[in-house]
N, CA and C atoms as a LAMMPS dump frame, in Angstrom:
ITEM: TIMESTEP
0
ITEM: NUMBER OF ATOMS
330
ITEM: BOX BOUNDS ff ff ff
-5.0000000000000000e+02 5.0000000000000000e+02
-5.0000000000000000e+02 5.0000000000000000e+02
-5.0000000000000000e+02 5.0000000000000000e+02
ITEM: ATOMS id mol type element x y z
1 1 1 N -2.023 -14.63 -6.241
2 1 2 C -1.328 -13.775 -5.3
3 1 3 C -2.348 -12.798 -4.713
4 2 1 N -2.215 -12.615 -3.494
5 2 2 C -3.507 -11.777 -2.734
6 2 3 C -2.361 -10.38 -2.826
7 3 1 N -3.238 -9.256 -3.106
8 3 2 C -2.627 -8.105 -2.997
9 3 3 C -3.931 -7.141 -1.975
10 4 1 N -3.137 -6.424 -1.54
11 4 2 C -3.943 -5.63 -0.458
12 4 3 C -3.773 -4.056 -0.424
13 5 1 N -4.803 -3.287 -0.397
14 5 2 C -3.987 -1.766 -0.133
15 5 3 C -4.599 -0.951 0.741
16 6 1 N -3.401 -0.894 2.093
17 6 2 C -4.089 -0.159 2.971
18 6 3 C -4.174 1.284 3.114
19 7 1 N -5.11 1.566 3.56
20 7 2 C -5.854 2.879 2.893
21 7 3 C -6.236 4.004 4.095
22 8 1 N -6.599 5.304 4.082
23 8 2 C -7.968 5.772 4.728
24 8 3 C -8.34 7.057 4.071
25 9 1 N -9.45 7.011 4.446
26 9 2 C -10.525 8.294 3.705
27 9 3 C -9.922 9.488 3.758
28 10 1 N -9.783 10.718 2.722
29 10 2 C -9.367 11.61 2.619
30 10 3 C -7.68 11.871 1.879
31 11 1 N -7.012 10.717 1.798
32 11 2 C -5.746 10.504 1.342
33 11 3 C -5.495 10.498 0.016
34 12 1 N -5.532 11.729 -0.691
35 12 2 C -5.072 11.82 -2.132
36 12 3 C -4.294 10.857 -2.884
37 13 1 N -3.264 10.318 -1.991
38 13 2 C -2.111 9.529 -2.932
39 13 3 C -2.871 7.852 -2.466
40 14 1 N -3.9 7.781 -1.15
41 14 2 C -4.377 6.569 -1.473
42 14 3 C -5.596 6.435 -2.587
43 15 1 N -5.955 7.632 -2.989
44 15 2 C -6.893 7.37 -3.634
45 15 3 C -6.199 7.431 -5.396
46 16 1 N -4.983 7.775 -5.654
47 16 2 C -4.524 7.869 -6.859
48 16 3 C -4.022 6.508 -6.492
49 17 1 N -3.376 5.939 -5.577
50 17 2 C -3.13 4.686 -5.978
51 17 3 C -4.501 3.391 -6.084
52 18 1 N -5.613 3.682 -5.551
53 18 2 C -6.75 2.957 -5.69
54 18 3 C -7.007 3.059 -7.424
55 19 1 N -7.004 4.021 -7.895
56 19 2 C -7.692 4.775 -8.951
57 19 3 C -6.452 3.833 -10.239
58 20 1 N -5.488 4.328 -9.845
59 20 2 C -4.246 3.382 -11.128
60 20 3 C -4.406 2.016 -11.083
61 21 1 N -4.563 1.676 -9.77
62 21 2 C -4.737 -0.322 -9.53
63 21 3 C -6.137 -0.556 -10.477
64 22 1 N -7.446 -0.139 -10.052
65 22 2 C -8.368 0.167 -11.029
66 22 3 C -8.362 0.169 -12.877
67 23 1 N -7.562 1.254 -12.845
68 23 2 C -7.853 1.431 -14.532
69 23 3 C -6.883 0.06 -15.027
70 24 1 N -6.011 -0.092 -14.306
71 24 2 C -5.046 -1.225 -14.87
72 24 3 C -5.524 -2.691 -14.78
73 25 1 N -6.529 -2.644 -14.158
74 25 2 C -7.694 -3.907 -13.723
75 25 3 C -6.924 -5.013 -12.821
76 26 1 N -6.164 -4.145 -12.041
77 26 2 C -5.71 -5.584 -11.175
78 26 3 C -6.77 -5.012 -10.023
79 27 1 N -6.462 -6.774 -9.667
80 27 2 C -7.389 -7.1 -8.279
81 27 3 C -6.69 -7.173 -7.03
82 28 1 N -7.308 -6.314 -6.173
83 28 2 C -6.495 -6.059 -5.059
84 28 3 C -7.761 -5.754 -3.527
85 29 1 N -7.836 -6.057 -2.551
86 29 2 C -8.653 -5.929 -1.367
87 29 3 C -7.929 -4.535 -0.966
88 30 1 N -8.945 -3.406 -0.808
89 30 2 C -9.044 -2.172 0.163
90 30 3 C -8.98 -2.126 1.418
91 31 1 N -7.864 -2.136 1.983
92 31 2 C -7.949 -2.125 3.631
93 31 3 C -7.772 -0.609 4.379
94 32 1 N -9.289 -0.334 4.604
95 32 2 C -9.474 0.647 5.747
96 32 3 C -8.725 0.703 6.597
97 33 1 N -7.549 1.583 7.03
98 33 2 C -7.522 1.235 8.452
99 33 3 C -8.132 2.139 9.374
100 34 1 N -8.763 2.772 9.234
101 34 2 C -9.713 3.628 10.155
102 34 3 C -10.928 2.836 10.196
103 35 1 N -11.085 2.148 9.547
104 35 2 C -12.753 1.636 9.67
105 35 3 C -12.552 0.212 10.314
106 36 1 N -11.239 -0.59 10.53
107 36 2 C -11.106 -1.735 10.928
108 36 3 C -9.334 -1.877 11.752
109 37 1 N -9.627 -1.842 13.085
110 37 2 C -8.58 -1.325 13.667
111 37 3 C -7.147 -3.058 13.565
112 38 1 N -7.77 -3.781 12.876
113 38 2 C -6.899 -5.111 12.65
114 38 3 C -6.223 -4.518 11.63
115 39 1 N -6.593 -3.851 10.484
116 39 2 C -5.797 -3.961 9.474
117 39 3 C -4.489 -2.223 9.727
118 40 1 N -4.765 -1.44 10.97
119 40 2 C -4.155 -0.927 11.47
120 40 3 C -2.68 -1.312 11.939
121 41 1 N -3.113 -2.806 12.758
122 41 2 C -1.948 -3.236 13.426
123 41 3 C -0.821 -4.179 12.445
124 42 1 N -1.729 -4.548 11.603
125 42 2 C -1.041 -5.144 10.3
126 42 3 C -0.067 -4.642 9.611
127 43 1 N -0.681 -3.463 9.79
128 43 2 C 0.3 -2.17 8.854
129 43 3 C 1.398 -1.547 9.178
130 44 1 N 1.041 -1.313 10.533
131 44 2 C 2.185 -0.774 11.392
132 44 3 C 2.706 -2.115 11.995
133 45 1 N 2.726 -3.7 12.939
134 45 2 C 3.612 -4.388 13.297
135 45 3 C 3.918 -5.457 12.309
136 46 1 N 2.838 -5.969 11.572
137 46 2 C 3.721 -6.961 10.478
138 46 3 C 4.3 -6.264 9.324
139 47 1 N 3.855 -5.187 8.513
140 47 2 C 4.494 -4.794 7.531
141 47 3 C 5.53 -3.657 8.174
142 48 1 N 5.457 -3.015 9.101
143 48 2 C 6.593 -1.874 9.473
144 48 3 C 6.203 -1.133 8.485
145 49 1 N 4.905 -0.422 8.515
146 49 2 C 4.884 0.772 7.728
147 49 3 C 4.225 1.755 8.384
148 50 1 N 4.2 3.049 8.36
149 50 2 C 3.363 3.905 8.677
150 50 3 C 3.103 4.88 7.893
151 51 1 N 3.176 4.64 6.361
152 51 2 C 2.6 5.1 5.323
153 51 3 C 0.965 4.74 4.773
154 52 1 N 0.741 5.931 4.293
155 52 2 C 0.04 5.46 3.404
156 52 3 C -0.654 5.802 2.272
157 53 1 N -0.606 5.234 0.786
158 53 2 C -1.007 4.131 0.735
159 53 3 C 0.149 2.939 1.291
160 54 1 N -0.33 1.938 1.171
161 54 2 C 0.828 0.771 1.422
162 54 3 C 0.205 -0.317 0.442
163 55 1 N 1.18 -0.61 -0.821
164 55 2 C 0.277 -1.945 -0.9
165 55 3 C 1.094 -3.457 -0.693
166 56 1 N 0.304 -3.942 -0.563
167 56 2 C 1.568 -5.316 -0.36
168 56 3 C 0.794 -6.281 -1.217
169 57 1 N 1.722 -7.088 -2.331
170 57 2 C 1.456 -7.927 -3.453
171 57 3 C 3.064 -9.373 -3.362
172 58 1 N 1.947 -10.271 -2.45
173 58 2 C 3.008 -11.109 -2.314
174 58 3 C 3.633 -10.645 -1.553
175 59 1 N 5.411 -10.566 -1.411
176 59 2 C 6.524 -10.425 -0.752
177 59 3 C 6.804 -9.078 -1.13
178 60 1 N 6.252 -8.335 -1.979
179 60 2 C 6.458 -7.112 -2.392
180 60 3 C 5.67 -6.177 -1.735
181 61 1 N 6.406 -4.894 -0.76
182 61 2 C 6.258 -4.016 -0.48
183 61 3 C 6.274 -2.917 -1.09
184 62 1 N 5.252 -1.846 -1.606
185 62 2 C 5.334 -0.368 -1.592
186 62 3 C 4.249 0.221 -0.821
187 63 1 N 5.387 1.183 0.172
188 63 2 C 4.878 2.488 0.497
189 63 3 C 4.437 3.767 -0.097
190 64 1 N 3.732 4.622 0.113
191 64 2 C 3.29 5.659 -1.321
192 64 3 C 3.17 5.723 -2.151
193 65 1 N 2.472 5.989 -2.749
194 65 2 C 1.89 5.807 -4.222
195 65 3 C 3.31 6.366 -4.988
196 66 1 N 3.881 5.407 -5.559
197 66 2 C 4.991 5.593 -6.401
198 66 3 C 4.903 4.87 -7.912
199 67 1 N 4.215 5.944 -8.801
200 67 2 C 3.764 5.601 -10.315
201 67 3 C 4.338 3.959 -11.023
202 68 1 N 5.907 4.451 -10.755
203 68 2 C 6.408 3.706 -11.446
204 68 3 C 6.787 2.555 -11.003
205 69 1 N 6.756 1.988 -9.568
206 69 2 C 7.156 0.885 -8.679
207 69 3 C 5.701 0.24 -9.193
208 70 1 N 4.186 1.108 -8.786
209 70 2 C 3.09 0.459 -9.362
210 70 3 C 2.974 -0.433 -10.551
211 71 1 N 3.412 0.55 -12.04
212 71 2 C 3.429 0.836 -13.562
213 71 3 C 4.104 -1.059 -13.459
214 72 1 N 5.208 -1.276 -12.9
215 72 2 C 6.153 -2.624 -13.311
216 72 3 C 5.769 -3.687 -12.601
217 73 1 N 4.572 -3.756 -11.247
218 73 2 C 3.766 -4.357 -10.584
219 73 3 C 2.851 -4.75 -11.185
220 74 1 N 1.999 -3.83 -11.749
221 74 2 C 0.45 -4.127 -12.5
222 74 3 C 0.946 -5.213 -13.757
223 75 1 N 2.089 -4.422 -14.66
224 75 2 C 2.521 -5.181 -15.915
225 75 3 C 2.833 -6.683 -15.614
226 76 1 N 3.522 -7.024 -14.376
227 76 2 C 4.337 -8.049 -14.353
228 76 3 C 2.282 -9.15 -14.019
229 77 1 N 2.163 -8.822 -12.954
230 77 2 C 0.697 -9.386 -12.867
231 77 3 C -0.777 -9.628 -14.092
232 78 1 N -0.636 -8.786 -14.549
233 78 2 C -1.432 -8.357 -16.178
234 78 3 C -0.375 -9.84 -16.425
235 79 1 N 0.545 -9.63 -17.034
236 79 2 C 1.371 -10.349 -18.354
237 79 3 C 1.638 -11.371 -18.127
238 80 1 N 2.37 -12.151 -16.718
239 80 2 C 3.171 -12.711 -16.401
240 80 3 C 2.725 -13.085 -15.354
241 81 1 N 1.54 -12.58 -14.381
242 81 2 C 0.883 -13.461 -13.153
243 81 3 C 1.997 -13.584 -12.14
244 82 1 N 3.179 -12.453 -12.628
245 82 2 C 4.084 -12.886 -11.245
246 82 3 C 4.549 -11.427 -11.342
247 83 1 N 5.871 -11.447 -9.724
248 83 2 C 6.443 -10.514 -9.921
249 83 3 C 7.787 -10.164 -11.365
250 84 1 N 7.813 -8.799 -11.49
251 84 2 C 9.568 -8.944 -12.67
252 84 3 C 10.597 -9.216 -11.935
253 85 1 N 11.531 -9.41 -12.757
254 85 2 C 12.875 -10.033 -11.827
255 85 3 C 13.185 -8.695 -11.509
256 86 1 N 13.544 -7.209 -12.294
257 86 2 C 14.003 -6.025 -11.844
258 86 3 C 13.43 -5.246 -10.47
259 87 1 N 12.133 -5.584 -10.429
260 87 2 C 11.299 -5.762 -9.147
261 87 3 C 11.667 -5.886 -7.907
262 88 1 N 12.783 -5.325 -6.905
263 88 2 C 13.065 -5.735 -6.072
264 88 3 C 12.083 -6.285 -5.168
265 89 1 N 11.864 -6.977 -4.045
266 89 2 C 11.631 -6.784 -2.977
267 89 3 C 11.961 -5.838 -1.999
268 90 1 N 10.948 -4.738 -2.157
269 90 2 C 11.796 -3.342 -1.38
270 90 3 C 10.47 -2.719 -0.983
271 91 1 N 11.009 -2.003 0.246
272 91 2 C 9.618 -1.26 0.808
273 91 3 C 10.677 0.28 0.703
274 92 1 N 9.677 1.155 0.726
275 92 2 C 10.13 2.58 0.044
276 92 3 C 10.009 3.087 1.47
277 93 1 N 10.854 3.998 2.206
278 93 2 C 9.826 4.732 3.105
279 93 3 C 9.742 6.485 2.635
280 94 1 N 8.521 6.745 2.543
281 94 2 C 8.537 8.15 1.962
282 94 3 C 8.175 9.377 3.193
283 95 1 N 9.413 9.74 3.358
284 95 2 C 9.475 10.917 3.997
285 95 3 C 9.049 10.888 5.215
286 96 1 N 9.002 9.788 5.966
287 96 2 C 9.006 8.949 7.251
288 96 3 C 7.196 8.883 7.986
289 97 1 N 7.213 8.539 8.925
290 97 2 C 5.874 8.623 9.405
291 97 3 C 4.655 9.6 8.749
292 98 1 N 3.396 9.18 9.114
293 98 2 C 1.907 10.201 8.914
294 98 3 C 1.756 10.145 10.249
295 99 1 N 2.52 10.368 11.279
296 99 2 C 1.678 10.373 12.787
297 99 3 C 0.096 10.992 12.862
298 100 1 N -0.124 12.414 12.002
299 100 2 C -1.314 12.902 11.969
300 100 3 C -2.679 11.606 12.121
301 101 1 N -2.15 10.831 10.866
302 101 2 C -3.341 9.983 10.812
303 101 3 C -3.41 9.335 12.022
304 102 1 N -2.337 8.44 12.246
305 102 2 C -2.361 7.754 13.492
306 102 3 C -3.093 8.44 14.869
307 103 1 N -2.533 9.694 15.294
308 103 2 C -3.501 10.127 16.038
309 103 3 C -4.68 10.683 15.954
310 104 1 N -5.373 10.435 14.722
311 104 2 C -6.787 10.6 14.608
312 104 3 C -7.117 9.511 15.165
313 105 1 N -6.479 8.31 15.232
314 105 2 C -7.314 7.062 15.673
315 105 3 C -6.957 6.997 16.986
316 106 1 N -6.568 7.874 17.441
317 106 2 C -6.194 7.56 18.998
318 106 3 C -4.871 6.553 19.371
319 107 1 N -3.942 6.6 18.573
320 107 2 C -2.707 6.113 18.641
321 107 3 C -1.783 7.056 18.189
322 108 1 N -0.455 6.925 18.669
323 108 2 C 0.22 7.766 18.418
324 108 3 C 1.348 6.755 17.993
325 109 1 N 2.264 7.062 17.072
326 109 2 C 3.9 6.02 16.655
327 109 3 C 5.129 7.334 16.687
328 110 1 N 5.733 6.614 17.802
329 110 2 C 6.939 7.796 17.832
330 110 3 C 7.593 7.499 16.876
């Protein structure tokens, strides 16, 4: 299963969620989106997110670093190489848009 987490520099909760994926030793690709404007559009038109962190593992969506959506992700992958059944398929949205970031890159998302 390819897992991905899109990211950018300066983001506390992307870097606590880099940092937990880490100690828990799953493998996952870092996607810049300030440093690579593809994985921008990824984020915002195929996944519908404008959070971030965002990670996407399989069919499974989370937005923001949310401990415990992570905590039952890492386990099920560690143990079981899959998702848990309690696991929804669910994307979180936390506290709606980061427009800030977005218009650092010269885009704006109403």
């Amino acid at each position: 299963m390819k897992i991905h987490l899109y990211t950018e520099p300066g983001c506390a909760a992307c870097t606590e969620a880099r940092s937990f994926l880490q100690s828990c030793g799953v493998l996952f690709e870092e996607r810049d989106v300030r440093s690579r404007p593809e994985f921008l559009r990824i984020l915002e038109e195929d996944l519908d997110s404008c959070t971030l962190p965002t990670l996407m593992a399989g069919d499974t969506i989370i937005t923001g670093f949310d401990r415990e959506e992570y905590q039952l992700l890492s386990a099920a992958l560690i143990h079981n190489n899959e998702r848990p059944a309690d696991l929804e398929v669910k994307v979180r949205r936390a506290g709606g848009c980061r427009t800030d970031s977005l218009k650092n890159l010269g885009r704006e998302k109403s």
